[in-house]
C-alpha positions in Angstrom: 56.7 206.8 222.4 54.2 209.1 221.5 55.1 212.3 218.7 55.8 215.5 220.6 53.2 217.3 221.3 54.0 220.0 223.8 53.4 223.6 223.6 55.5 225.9 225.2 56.7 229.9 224.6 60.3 229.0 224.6 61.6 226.2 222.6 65.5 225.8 222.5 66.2 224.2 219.2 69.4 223.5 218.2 70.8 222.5 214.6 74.4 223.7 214.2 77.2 223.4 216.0 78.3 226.9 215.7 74.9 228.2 216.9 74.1 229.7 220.3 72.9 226.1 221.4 74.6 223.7 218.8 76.9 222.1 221.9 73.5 220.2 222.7 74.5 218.4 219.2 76.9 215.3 219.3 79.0 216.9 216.6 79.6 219.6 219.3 83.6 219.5 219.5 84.0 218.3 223.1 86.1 215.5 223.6 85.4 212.4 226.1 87.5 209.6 227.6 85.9 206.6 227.2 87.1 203.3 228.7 90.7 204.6 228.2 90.8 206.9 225.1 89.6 210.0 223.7 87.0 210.3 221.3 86.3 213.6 219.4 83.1 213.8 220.2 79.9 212.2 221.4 78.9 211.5 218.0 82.3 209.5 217.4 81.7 207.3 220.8 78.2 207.0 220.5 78.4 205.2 216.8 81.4 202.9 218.1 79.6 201.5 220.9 77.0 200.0 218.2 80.0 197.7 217.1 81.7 194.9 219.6 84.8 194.8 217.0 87.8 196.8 218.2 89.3 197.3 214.5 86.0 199.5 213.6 85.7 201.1 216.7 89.5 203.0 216.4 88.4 203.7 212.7 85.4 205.4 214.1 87.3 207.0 217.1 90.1 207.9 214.6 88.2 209.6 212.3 88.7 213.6 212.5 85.3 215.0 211.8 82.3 213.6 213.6 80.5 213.7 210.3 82.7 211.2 209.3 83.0 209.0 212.2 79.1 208.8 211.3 80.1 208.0 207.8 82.7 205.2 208.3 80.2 204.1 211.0 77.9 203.5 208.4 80.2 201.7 206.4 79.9 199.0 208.8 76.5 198.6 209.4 76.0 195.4 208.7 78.1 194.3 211.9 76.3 196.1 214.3 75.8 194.0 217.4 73.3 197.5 218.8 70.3 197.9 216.8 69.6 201.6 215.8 67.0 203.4 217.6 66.4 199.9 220.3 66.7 200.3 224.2 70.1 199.4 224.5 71.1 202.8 221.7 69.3 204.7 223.6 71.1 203.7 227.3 74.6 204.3 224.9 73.1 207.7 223.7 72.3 208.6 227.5 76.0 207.5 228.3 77.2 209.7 225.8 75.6 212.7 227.0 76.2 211.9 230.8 80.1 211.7 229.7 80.0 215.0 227.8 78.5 216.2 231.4 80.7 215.2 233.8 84.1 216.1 231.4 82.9 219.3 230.4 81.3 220.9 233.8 80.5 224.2 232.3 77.9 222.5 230.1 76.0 221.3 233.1 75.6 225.3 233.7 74.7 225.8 230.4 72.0 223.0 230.4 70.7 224.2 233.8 70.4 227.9 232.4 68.1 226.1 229.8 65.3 226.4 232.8 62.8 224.3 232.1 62.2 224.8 228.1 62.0 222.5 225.9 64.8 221.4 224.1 64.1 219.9 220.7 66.9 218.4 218.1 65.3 220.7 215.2 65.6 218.5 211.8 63.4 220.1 210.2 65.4 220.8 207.1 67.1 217.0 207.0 63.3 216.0 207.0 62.5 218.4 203.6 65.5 216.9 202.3 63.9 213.1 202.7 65.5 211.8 206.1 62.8 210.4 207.9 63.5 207.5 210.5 66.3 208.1 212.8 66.4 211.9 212.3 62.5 211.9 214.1 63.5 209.4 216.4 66.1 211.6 218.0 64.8 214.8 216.8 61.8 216.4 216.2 60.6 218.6 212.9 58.2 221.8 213.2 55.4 221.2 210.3 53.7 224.0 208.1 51.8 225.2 210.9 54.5 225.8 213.3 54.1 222.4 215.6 57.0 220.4 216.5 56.4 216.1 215.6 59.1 213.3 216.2 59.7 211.5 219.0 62.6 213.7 219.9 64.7 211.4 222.4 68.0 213.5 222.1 65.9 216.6 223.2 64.4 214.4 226.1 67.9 212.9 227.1 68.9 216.5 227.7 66.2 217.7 229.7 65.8 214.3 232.1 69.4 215.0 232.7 68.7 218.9 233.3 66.2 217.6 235.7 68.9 215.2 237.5 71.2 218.3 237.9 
């Protein structure tokens, strides 16, 4: 997929949880039921459903922060059975978000009052710190001059679902 390359006068970027749009984010604190149980967040269920083993899945799912279901996630990666980043991450990403959607209907207001902006997952600052692959697969960066690059796929999952609503 091409770098983003799009131009608009409102960009909604979100970074932080606790900012104005930071429940775009999968850390967002907003639980789903997924086949049967709760996860914390979309983070949480999104990194167990790159695993096909039960046992690492409930220490993912048990894990209190999403920052550290993404941690003991990680832990694991050499089991993965879903490639990072492949077609079948993405459909589990997608997933994710359409759960957060349908559990949580006053974010499908929120998304709609979005118009038709574009949403970008800013990582600008995880890219200055050295992150480079997965963070500008799912997210974009703005460079010295102010232009957003990254393939940004989080951002486009929201706004192909914003279009579905």
């Amino acid at each position: 997929m091409d770098n983003l390359k799009v131009v608009k006068s409102v960009v909604i970027a979100f970074t932080k949880v606790d900012l104005p749009w930071g429940w775009l984010g999968n850390m967002a604190s907003f639980p789903v039921e997924y086949e049967g149980k709760v996860w914390g967040t979309t983070e949480a269920l999104f990194q167990s459903m790159r695993y096909n083993k039960e046992n690492i899945k409930e220490i993912i799912r048990k894990e209190v922060s999403p920052m550290g279901a993404k941690m003991k996630a990680k832990k694991y990666r050499d089991q993965y059975c879903v490639e990072p980043r492949s077609e079948e991450d993405v459909e589990n990403m997608i997933k994710c978000i359409k759960l957060k959607l349908e559990q949580h209907p006053q974010l499908v207001t929120k998304l709609k009052n979005s118009g038709d902006y574009l949403i970008v997952e800013d990582v600008t600052e995880r890219i200055k710190k050295g992150s480079k692959t997965s963070a500008l697969f799912w997210g974009a960066a703005k460079d010295k001059s102010g232009n957003w690059f990254g393939e940004n796929r989080l951002g486009k999952i929201w706004m192909d679902l914003r279009k579905e609503y």
